[in-house]
C-alpha positions as CSV (number, residue, x, y, z in Angstrom):
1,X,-7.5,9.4,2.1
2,X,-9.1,6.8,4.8
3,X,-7.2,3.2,4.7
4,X,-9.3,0.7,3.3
5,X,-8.4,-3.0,4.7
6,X,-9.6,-6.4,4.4
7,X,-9.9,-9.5,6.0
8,X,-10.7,-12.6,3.5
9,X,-11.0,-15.8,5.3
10,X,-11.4,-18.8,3.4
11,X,-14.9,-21.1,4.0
12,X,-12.7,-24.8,4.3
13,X,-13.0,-24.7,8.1
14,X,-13.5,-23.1,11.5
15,X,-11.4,-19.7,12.5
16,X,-8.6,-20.4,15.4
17,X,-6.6,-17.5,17.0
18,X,-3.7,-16.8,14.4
19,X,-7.1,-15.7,12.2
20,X,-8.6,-13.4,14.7
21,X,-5.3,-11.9,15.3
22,X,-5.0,-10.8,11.6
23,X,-8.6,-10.0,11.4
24,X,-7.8,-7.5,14.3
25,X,-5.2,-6.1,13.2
26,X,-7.0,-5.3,10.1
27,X,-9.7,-3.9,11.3
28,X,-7.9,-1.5,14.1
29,X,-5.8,-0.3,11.3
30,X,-8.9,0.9,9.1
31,X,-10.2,1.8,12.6
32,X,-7.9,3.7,14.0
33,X,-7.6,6.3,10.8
34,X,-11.5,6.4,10.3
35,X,-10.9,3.8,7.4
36,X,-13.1,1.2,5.9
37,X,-12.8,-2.5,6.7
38,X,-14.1,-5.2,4.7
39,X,-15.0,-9.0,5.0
40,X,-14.7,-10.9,1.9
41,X,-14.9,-14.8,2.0
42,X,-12.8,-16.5,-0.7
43,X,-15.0,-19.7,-1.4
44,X,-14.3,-20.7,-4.8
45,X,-12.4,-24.0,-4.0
46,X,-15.4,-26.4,-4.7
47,X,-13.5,-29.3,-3.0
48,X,-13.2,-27.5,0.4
49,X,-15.4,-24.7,0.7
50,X,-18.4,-25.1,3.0
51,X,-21.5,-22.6,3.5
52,X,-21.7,-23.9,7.1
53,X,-18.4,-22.4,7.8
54,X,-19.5,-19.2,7.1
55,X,-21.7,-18.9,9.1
56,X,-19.0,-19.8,11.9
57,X,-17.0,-16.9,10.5
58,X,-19.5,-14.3,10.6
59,X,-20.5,-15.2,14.2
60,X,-16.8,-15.7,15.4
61,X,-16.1,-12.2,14.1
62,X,-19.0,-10.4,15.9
63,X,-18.3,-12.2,18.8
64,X,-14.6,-10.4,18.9
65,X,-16.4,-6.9,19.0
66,X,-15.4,-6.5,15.1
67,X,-17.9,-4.9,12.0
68,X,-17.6,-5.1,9.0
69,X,-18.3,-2.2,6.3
70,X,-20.8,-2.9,3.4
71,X,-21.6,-6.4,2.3
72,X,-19.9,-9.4,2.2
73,X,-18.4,-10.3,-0.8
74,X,-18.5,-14.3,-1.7
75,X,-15.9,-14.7,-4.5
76,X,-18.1,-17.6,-5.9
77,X,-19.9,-14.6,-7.4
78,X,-17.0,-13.1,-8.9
79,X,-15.8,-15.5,-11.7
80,X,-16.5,-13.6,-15.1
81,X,-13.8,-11.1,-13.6
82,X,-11.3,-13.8,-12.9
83,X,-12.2,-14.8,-16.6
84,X,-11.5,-11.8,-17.8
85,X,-8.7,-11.4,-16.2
86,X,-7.0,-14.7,-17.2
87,X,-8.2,-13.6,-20.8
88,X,-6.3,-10.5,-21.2
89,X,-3.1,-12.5,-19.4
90,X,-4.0,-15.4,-22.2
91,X,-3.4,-12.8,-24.9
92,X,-0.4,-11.6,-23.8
93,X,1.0,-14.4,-24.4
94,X,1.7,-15.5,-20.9
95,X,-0.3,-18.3,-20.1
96,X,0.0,-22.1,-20.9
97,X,-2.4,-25.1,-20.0
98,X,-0.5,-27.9,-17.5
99,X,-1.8,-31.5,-17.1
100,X,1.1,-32.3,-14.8
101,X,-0.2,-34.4,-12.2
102,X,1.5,-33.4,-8.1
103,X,2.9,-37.1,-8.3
104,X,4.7,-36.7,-11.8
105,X,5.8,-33.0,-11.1
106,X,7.6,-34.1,-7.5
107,X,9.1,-37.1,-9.6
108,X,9.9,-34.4,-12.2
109,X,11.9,-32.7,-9.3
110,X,13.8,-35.3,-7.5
111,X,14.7,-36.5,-10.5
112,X,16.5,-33.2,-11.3
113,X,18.1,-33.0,-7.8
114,X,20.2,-36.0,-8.6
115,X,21.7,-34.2,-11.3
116,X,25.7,-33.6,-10.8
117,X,25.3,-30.1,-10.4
118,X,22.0,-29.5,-8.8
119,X,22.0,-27.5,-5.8
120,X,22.4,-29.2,-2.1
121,X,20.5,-26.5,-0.8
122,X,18.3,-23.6,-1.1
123,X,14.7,-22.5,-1.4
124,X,12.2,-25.3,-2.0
125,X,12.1,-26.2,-5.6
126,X,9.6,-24.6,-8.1
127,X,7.6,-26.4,-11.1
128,X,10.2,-27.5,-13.3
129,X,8.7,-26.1,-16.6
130,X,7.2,-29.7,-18.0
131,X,4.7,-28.3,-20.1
132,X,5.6,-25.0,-21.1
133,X,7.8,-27.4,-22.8
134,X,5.9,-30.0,-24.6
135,X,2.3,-29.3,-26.5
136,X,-1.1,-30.1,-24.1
137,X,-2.9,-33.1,-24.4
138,X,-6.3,-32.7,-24.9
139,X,-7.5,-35.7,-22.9
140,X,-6.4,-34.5,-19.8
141,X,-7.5,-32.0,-17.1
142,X,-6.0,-28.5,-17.3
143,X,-4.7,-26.0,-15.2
144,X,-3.7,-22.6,-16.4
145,X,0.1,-21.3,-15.5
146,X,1.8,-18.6,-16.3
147,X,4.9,-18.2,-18.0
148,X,6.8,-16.7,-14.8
149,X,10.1,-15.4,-17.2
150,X,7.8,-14.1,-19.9
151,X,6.2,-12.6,-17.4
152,X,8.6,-10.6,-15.7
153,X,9.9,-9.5,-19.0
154,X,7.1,-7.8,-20.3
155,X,6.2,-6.0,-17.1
156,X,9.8,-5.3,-16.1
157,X,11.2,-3.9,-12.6
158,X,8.1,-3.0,-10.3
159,X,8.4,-2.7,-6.5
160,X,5.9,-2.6,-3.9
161,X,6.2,-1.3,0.0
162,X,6.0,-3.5,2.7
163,X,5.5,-1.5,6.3
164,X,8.5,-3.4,7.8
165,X,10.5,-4.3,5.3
166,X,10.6,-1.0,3.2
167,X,10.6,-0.5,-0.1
168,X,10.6,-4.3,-2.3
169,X,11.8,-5.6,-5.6
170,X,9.7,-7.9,-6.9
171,X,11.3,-11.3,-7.4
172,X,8.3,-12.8,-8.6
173,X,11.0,-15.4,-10.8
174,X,11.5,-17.3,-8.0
175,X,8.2,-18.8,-7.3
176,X,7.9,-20.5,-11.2
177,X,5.3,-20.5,-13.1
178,X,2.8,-20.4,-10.4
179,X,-0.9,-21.7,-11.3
180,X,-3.4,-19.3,-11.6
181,X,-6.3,-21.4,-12.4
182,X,-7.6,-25.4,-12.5
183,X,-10.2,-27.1,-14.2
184,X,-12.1,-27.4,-11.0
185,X,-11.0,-23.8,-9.2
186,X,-11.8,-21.1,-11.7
187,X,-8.8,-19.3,-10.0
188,X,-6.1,-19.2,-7.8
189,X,-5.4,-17.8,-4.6
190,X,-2.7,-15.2,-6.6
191,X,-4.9,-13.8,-9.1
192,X,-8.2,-14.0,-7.3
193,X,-6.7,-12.1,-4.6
194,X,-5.0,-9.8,-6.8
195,X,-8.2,-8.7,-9.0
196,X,-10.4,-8.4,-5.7
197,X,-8.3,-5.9,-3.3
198,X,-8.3,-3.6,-7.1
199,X,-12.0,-4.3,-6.9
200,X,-12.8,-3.8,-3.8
201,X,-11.0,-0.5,-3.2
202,X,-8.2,-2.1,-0.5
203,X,-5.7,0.3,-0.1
204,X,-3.8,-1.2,2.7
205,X,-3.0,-5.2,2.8
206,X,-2.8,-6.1,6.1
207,X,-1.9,-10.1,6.4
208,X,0.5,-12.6,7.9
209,X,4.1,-12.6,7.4
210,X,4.2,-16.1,5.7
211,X,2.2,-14.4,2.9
212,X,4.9,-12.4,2.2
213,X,6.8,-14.1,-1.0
214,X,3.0,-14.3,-2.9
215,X,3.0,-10.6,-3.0
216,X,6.1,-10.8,-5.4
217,X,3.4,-12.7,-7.6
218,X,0.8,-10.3,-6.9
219,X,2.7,-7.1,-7.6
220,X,3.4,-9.0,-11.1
221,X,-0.3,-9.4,-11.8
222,X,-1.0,-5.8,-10.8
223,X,1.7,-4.7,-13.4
224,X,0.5,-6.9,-16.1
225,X,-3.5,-6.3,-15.5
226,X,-2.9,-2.6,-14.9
227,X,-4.2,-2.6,-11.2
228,X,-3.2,-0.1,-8.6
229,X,-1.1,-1.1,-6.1
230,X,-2.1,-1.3,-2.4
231,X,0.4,-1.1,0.4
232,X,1.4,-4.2,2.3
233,X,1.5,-5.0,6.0
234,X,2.8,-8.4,7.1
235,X,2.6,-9.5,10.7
236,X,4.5,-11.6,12.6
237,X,2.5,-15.1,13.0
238,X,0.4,-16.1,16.4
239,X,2.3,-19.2,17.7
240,X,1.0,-22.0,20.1
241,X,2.5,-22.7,23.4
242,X,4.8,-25.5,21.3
243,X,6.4,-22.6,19.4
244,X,4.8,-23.6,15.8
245,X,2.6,-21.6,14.3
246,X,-1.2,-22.2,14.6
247,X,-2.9,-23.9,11.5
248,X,-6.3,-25.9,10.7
249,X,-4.4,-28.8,10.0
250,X,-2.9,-28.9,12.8
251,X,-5.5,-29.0,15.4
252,X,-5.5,-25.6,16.4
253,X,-8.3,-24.4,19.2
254,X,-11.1,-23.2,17.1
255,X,-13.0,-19.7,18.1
256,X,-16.1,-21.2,18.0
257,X,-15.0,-24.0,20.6
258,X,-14.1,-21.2,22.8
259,X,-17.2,-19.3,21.8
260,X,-19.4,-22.3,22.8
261,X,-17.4,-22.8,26.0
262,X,-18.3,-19.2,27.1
263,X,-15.2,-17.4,26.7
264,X,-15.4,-13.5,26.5
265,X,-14.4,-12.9,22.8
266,X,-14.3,-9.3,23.3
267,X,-11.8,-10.1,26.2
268,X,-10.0,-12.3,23.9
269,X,-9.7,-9.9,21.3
270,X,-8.1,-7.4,24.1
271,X,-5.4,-9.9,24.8
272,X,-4.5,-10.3,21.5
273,X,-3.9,-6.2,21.0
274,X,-1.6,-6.8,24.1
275,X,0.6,-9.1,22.2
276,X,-0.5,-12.5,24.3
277,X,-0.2,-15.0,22.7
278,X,1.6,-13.7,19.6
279,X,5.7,-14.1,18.9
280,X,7.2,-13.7,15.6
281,X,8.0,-16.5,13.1
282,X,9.5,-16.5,9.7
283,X,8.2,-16.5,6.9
284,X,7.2,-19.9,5.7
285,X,8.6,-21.3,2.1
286,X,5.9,-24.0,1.5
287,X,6.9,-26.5,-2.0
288,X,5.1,-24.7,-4.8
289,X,4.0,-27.9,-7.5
């Protein structure tokens, strides 16, 4: 069968070069075996999101030579699936409401580092478990977590297949009980992500490297929602000339600044299959709160 991929950009600002690198490496993939390659845009964080953005994406995307197949899909219109979704996880038994603020859950934290036998080292600490441990106040905002050890119980050992790395245990555990929706986002990066590439038909994940621990997470949610399981593909990162990898927050040159500057996109994108401007960088292990 045809790969299907995707590329799902997310609306809370301009695309630079690490994005079109992914985006073509996405779309040669489907390309290449007479696949399918889709564009979705994952706008549902109401804080950030902006329709001007894309607009920018569309036109930054042509402008590299690559189509799309089908319509777009807008996640904003997808939020009675998430719903559902949380719904059947909800009566499993596997989600709790959170009204941890960040500031209280980092105290949280550094409190239990100064404990005599907490680790000096290691991967960067998860949420400590405050409310799955005390009953929810109704006054306060709510986000939805879920109970990572329940979790993992109920849906057992699964694995999922990474093209580099082989064949992966999922250690889903060691991210914590991850949030999977807020008062004000109707869902998370995980399971949004997660219930869209089942939607959506994506057979073949193809994505940066420094997404590589969420798929533990994801392969979780596929086990527990009974989703099929797509194959993964993480890339090595596109750097800057400073060695760091290239990020919104950081400054990084925008395609549309380039665009507007009259810079061949379709040139671009042909340096970018070459490898310019591309080494490969670890994968990242951000604080998860």
């Amino acid at each position: 069968m045809p790969p299907t991929t995707r590329f799902a950009p997310s609306p809370t600002g301009r695309l630079h070069l690490g994005h079109a690198a992914s985006a073509i490496r996405a779309h040669d993939f489907a390309r290449a075996q007479n696949g399918c390659f889709l564009l979705r845009i994952e706008d549902i964080d109401p804080g950030r999101a902006r329709a001007e953005h894309v607009a920018t994406i569309l036109a930054d995307l042509a402008w590299l030579g690559l189509a799309w197949d089908g319509p777009v899909l807008h996640q904003s219109t997808r939020l009675p699936a998430y719903a559902a979704a949380l719904d059947t996880l909800r009566a499993q038994g596997l989600l709790y409401p959170c009204t941890c603020t960040r500031a209280e859950i980092a105290a949280e934290i550094a409190a239990s580092s100064t404990a005599p036998h907490a680790p000096v080292s290691g991967p960067a600490p998860t949420y400590p478990g405050t409310c799955r441990r005390r009953p929810p106040d109704p006054a306060r905002a709510v986000a939805w977590r879920i109970d990572m050890a329940r979790a993992v119980a109920r849906a057992g050992p699964v694995d999922w297949h990474d093209a580099t790395a082989g064949t992966v245990r999922a250690t889903p555990l060691d991210q914590g009980d991850v949030v999977l929706a807020r008062r004000d986002a109707p869902a998370s990066y995980h399971l949004a992500v997660t219930v869209d590439d089942a939607y959506q038909g994506v057979t073949d994940v193809v994505r940066g490297v420094d997404l590589f621990d969420a798929t533990h997470v994801h392969r979780l949610l596929q086990a527990l929602l009974g989703l099929p399981v797509p194959r993964y593909h993480h890339h090595p990162l596109t750097l800057g000339p400073d060695g760091r990898r290239l990020a919104k927050r950081d400054g990084a040159p925008a395609l549309a600044d380039l665009r507007a500057a009259g810079q061949d996109g379709r040139a671009l994108a042909a340096g970018l299959r070459a490898g310019h401007q591309a080494r490969a960088h670890p994968p990242a292990t951000p604080t998860r709160l």
